[in-house]
C-alpha positions as CSV (number, residue, x, y, z in Angstrom):
1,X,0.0,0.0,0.0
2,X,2.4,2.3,1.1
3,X,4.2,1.8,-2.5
4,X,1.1,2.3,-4.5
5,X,0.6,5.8,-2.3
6,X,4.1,7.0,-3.1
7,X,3.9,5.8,-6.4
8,X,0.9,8.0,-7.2
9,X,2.5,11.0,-5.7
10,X,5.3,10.8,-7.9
11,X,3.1,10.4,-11.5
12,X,1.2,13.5,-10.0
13,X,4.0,15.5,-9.6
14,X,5.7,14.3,-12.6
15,X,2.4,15.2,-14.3
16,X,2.3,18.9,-12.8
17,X,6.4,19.4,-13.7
18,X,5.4,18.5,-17.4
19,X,2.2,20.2,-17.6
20,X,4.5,23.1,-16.2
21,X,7.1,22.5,-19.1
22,X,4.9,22.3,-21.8
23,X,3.0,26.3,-20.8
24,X,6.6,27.4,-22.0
25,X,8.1,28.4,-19.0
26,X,11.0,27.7,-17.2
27,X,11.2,25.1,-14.1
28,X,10.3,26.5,-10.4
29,X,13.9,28.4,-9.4
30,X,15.1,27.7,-12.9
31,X,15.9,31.3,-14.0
32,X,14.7,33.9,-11.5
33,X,17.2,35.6,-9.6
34,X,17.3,38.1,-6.8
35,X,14.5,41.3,-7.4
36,X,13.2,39.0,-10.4
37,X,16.1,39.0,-13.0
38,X,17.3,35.9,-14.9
39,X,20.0,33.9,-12.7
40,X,23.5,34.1,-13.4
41,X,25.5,31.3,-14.3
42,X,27.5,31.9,-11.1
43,X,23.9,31.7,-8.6
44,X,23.0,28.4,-10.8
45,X,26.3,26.9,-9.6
46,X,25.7,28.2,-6.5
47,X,22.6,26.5,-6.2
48,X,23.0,23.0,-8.2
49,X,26.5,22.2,-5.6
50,X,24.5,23.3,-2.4
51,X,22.9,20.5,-0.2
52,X,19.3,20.0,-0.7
53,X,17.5,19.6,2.4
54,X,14.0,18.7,1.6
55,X,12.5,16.0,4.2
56,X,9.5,15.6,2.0
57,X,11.6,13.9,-0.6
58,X,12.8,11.4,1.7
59,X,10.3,9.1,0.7
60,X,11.4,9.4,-3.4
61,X,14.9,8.5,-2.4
62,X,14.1,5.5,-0.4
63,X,11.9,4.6,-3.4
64,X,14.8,4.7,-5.6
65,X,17.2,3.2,-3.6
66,X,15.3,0.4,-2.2
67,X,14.2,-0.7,-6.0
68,X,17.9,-0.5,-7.2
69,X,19.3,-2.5,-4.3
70,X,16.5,-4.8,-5.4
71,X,17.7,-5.4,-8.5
72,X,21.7,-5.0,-8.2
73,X,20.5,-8.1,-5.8
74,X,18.7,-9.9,-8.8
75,X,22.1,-9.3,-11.2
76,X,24.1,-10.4,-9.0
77,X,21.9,-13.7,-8.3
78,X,21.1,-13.8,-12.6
79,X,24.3,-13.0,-14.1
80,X,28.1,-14.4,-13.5
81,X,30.8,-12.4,-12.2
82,X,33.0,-10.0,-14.0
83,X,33.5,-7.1,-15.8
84,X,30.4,-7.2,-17.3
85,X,28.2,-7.5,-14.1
86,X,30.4,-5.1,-12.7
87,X,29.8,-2.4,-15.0
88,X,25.8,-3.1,-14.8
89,X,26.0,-2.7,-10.6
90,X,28.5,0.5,-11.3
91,X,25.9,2.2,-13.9
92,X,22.9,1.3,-11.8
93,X,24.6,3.2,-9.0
94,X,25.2,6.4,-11.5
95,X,21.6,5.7,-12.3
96,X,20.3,6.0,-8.3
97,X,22.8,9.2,-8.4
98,X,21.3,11.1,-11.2
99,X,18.2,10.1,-9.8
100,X,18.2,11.4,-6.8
101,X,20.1,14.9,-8.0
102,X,16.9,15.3,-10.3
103,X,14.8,15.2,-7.2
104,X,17.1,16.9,-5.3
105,X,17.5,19.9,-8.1
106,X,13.8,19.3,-9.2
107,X,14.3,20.2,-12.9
108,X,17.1,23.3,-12.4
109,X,20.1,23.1,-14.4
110,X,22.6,25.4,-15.7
């Protein structure tokens, strides 16, 4: 249950970031700076390599992290050992990274 709730939280904010993209406008905090002006490179930086503190993503990350430790499990139990495997467990952790920046940054980029 607890899945299926988080689940439908995520398609409904996924939903509302697209419907948001799609008006022609930039992500929240994309491009506004201070007094309303476009953001400079320099306060993008500032703000993509700051920590993220938002408890109600918590939930999101242990999503993400709890499915991929699921299946790293099921490579490791399906597959044999080597290089190969060991480059599928390495890009499903830069996968759980880039996930979790993309809920951390929600949508900003430089």
């Amino acid at each position: 249950m607890y899945d299926d709730e988080v689940n439908a939280k995520l398609m409904a904010e996924q939903k509302a970031q697209r419907d948001y993209n799609q008006c022609g406008t930039q992500a929240p905090g994309q491009g506004i700076g201070y007094g309303g002006r476009p953001k400079t490179t320099e306060e993008k930086l500032s703000d993509i390599f700051s920590y993220h503190d938002d408890p109600s993503a918590t939930p999101r990350h242990k999503a993400i992290r709890s499915t991929a430790k699921h299946f790293a499990e099921v490579i490791i139990e399906n597959s044999p050992a080597g290089q190969d495997q060991s480059l599928a467990l390495l890009y499903l952790r830069q996968a759980v990274m880039f996930a979790n920046a993309a809920i951390a940054l929600n949508g900003r980029t430089l």
